[in-house]
C-alpha positions as CSV (number, residue, x, y, z in Angstrom):
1,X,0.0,0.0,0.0
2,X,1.1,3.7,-0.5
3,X,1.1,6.1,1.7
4,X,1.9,9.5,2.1
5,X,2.2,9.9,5.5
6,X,3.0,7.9,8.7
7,X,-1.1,9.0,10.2
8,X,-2.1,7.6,6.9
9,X,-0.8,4.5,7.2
10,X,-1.7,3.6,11.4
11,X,-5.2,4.8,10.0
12,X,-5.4,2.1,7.6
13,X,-4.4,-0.3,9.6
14,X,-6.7,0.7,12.5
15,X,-9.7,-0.2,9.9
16,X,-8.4,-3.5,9.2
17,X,-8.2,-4.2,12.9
18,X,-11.5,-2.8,13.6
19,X,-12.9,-5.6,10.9
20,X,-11.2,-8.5,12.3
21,X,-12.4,-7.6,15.7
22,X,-15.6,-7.3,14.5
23,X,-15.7,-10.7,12.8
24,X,-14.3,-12.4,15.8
25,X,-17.2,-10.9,18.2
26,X,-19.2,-12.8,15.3
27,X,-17.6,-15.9,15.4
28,X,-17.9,-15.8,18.8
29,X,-21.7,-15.2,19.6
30,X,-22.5,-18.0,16.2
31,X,-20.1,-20.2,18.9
32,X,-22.2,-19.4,21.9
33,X,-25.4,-18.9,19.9
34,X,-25.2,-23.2,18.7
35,X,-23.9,-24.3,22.5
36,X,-27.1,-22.6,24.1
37,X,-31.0,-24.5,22.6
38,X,-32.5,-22.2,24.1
39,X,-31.4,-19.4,22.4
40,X,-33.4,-18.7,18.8
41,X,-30.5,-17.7,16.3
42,X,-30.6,-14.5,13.8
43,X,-31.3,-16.6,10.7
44,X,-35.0,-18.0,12.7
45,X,-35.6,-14.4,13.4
46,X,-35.7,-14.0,10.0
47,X,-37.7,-16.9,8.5
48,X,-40.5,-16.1,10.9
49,X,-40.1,-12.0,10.0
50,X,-40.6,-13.3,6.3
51,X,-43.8,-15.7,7.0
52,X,-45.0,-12.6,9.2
53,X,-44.4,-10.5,5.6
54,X,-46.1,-12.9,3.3
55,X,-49.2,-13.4,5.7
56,X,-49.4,-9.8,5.8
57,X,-49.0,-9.1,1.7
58,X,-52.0,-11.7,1.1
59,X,-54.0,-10.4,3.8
60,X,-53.2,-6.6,1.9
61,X,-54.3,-8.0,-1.0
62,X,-57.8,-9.3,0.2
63,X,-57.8,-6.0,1.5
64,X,-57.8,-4.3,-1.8
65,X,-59.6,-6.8,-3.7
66,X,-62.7,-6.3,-0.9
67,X,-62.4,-2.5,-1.5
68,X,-62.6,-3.1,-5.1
69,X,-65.5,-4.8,-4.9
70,X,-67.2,-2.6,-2.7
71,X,-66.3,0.6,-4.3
72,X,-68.2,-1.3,-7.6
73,X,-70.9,-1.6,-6.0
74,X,-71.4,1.8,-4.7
75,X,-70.3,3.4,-8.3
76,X,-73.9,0.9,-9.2
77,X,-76.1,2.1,-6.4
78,X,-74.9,5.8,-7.4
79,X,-75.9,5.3,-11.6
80,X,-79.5,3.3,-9.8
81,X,-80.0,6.2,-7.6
82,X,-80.1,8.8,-10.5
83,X,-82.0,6.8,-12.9
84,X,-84.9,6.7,-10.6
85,X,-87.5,9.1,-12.0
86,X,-89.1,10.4,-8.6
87,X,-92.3,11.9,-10.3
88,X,-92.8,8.1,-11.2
89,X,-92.9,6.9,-7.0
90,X,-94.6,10.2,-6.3
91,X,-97.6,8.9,-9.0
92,X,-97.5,5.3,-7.4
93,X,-97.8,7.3,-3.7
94,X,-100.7,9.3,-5.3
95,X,-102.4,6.2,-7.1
96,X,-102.4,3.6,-4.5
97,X,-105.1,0.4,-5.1
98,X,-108.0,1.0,-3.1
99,X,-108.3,-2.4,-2.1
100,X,-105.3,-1.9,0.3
101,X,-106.2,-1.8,3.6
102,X,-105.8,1.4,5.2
103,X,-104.0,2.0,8.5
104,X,-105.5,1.6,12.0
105,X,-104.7,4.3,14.6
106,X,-103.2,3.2,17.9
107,X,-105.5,3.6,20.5
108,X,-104.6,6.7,23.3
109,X,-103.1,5.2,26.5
110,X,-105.4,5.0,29.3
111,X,-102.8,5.5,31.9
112,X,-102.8,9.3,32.3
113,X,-106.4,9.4,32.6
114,X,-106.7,6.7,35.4
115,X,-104.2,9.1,37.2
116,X,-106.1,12.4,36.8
117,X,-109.5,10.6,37.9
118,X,-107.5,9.6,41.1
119,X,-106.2,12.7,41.7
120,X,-109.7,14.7,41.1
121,X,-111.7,12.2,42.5
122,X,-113.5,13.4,46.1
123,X,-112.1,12.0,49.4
124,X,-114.2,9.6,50.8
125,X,-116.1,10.6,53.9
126,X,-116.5,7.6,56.2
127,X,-119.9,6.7,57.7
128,X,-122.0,4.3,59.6
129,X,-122.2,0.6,59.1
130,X,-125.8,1.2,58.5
131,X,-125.1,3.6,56.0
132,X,-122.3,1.3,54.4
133,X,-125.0,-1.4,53.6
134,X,-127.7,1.5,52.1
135,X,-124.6,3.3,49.4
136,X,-122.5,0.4,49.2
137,X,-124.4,-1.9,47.0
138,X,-123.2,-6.1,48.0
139,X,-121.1,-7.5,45.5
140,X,-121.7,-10.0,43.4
141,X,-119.9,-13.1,43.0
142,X,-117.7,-14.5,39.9
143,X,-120.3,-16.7,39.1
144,X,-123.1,-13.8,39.4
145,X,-121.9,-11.3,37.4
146,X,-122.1,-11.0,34.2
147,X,-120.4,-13.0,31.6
148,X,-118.2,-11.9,29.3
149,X,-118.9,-11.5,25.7
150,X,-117.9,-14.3,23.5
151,X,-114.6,-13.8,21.6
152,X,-115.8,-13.8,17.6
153,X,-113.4,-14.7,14.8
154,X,-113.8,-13.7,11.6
155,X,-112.6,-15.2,8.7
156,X,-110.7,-13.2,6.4
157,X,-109.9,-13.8,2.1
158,X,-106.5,-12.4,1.8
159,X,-105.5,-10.5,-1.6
160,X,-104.2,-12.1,-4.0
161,X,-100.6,-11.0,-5.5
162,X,-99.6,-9.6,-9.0
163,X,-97.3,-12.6,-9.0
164,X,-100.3,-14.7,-8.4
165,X,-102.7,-13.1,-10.7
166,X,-99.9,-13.2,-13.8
167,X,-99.8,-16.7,-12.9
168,X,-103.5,-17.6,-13.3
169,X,-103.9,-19.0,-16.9
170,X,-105.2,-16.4,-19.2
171,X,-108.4,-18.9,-20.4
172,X,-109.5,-18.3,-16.6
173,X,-108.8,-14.7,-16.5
174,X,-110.5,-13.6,-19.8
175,X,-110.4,-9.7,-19.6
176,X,-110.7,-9.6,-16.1
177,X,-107.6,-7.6,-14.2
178,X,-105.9,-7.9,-10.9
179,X,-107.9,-4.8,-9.2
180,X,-111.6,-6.8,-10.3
181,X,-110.2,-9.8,-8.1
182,X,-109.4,-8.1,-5.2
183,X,-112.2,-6.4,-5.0
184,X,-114.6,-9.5,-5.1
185,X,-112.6,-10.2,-2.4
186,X,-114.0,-7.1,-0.4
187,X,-117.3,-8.3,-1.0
188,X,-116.6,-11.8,-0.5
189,X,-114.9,-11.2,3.3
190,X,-118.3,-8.9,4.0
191,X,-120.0,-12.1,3.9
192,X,-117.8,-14.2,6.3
193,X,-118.0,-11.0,8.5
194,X,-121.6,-10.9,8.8
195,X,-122.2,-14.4,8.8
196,X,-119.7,-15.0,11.9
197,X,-120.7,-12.2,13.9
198,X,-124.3,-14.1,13.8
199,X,-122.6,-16.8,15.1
200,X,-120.8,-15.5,17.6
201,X,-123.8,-13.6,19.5
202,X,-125.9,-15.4,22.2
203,X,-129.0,-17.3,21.2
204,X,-130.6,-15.5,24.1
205,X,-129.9,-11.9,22.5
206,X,-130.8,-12.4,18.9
207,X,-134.1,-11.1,17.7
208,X,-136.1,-13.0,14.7
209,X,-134.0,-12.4,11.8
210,X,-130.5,-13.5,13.2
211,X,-132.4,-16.6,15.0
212,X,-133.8,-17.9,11.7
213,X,-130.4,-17.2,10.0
214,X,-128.2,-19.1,13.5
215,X,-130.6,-22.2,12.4
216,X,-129.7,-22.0,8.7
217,X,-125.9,-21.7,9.6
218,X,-126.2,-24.6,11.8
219,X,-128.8,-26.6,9.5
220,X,-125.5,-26.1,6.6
221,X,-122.9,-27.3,8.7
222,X,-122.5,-31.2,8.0
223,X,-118.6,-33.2,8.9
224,X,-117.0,-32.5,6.3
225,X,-117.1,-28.8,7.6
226,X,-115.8,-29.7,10.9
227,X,-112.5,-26.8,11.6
228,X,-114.2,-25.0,8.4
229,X,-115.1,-21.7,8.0
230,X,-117.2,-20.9,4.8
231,X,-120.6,-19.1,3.3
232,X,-122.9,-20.6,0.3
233,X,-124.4,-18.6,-2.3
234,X,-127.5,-17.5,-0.1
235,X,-124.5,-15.7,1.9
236,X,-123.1,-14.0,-1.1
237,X,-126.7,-12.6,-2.2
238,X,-127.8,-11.5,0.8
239,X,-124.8,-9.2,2.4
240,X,-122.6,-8.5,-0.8
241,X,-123.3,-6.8,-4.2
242,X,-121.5,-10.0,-5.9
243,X,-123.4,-11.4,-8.5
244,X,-123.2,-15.0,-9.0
245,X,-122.8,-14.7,-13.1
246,X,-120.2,-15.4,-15.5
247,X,-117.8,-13.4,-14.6
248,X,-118.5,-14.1,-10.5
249,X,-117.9,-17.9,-11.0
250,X,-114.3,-17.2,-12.5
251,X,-113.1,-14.9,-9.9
252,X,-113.8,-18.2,-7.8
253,X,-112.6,-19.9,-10.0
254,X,-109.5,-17.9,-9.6
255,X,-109.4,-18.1,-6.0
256,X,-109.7,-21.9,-5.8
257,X,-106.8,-21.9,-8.0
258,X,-104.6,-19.5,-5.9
259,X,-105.9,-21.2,-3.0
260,X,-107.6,-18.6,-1.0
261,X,-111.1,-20.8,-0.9
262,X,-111.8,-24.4,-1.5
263,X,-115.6,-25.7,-2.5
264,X,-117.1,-28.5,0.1
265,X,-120.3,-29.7,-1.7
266,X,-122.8,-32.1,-0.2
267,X,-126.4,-32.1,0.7
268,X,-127.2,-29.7,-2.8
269,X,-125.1,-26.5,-1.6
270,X,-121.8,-25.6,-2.2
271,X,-120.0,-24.3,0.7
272,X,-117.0,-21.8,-0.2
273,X,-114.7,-22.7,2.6
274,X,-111.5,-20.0,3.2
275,X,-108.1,-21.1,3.2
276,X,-105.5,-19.4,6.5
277,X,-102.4,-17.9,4.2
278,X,-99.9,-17.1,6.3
C-alpha cells in the first residue's frame, strides 16, 4: 500500500483491525449462539419476519380486492339512484289500489287518565255501618256477574298478489284484471263478517232475523265442515253486491286456484270454505 504519510498509514491499519475484531465478536456469539438450545439464532428471526411479511402481503391483497368490490358496487347504487325518475314513485304514492287496507290508529293510553281521575276524585267521607250497607251496594260473586262476551273470529280472504294473478292461466282470466279480483274479495270477506258475527252472538240476545239465520248456519254445517269456515251462495246474495254470473264464477274460479277458498259440496249446496295464508 502507499502512503503518504505515517497517520495515513496507522489509519489504515486501524480499519483492518476494527474488521477483524468485529468478525471475531461474530464468530464468537455464532459459537455461543449453537452451545445454548434455548437461544433462537438471527437466521430463525428472520424466517418467521418473512412468514410474518407474506401473511401480511395476502391479507393486503384481500384488502384491496374487498375495496374493489365494494367501491363497484357503490359506483352501481350511485348510476341506480339517479336513474330513478321520482315523479314516477310520487304517482305510485298518489295512485295507490284501493283495495289496500288502510292503517289503524293506535289507540290513546289510558294511563294518564286513570291518574287524573285519582287525583280529582273526592275523598271519601266515612260513615256508619248502617249507611255502608244503604250506598255500598253487596257484591256480586264471579259466578253472578255477568259473563263476558264471547270472543268472535272472523274469517278473512287475503289479496291475492300480482305474482299470483300473472300466474293464473289467461283462459280463466279472460279480460278480467288484478284490481276486479281483489275487490270481489271485499265483497266476498263482508259475507264471512256478517255471517260470523251471527254466530258468535248469544242465542238469548238475537231477535227473529239473526235466529232464523243461527238455524240456517247450523242446519248447513254437516262433517265434512268440521274446523271450516265458509258461506254458500244464499251468503253472497244476501250481504254483498256480488253477483253470482259469469264473470263471479271465475273470480272463484280464480281463488280456488290461488288457494284462498276451496268448494265442500254435499247435501245440494256448495260451501265456499277460506283457506288461512300465512
Amino acid at each position: 500500500m502507499e502512503s503518504n504519510s505515517l497517520m495515513a498509514l496507522m489509519n489504515h491499519f486501524c480499519e483492518k483491525l476494527d474488521g477483524i475484531r468485529f468478525m471475531l465478536d461474530l464468530k464468537t456469539n455464532k459459537k455461543m449462539c449453537e452451545d445454548d438450545e434455548d437461544e433462537i439464532t438471527c437466521q430463525e428471526h428472520i424466517e418467521d419476519l418473512a412468514e410474518e411479511i407474506d401473511g401480511l402481503s395476502g391479507t393486503l391483497k384481500d384488502i384491496k380486492s374487498t375495496l374493489k368490490y365494494r367501491q363497484t358496487k357503490v359506483n352501481e347504487l350511485k348510476a341506480l339512484t339517479e336513474s330513478i325518475d321520482v315523479s314516477c314513485l310520487q304517482h305510485m304514492v298518489d295512485n295507490l289500489p284501493t283495495h289496500l287496507p288502510k292503517p289503524v290508529k293506535p289507540d290513546p293510553p289510558q294511563q294518564n287518565k286513570c291518574c287524573e281521575d285519582e287525583i280529582t276524585a273526592a275523598p271519601v267521607r266515612r260513615t256508619s255501618s248502617s249507611e255502608d250497607k244503604e250506598n255500598n251496594p253487596k257484591k256480586r260473586g264471579p259466578s253472578r256477574g255477568r259473563r263476558p262476551a264471547k270472543n268472535v273470529y272472523i274469517p278473512t280472504l287475503v289479496y291475492i298478489t300480482v305474482e299470483e294473478f300473472e300466474g293464473v292461466p289467461k283462459y280463466m282470466k279472460g279480460r278480467m284484471n288484478y284490481s276486479q279480483v281483489n275487490t270481489a274479495i271485499d265483497e266476498l270477506n263482508k259475507a264471512f263478517s256478517e255471517k260470523y258475527k251471527v254466530l258468535g252472538m248469544k242465542r238469548t240476545t238475537l231477535n227473529d232475523l239473526n235466529k232464523k239465520r243461527y238455524e240456517r248456519y247450523k242446519e248447513q254445517e254437516s262433517k265434512d265442515t268440521k274446523g271450516e269456515h265458509f258461506i254458500v251462495d244464499g251468503d253472497i246474495k244476501e250481504f254483498t253486491n256480488f253477483k253470482m254470473d259469469s264473470v263471479g264464477r271465475s273470480v272463484l274460479t280464480i281463488l280456488r286456484h290461488v288457494g284462498r277458498i276451496k268448494e265442500i259440496r254435499g247435501g245440494k249446496l256448495t260451501r265456499y270454505a277460506c283457506i288461512e295464508v300465512y
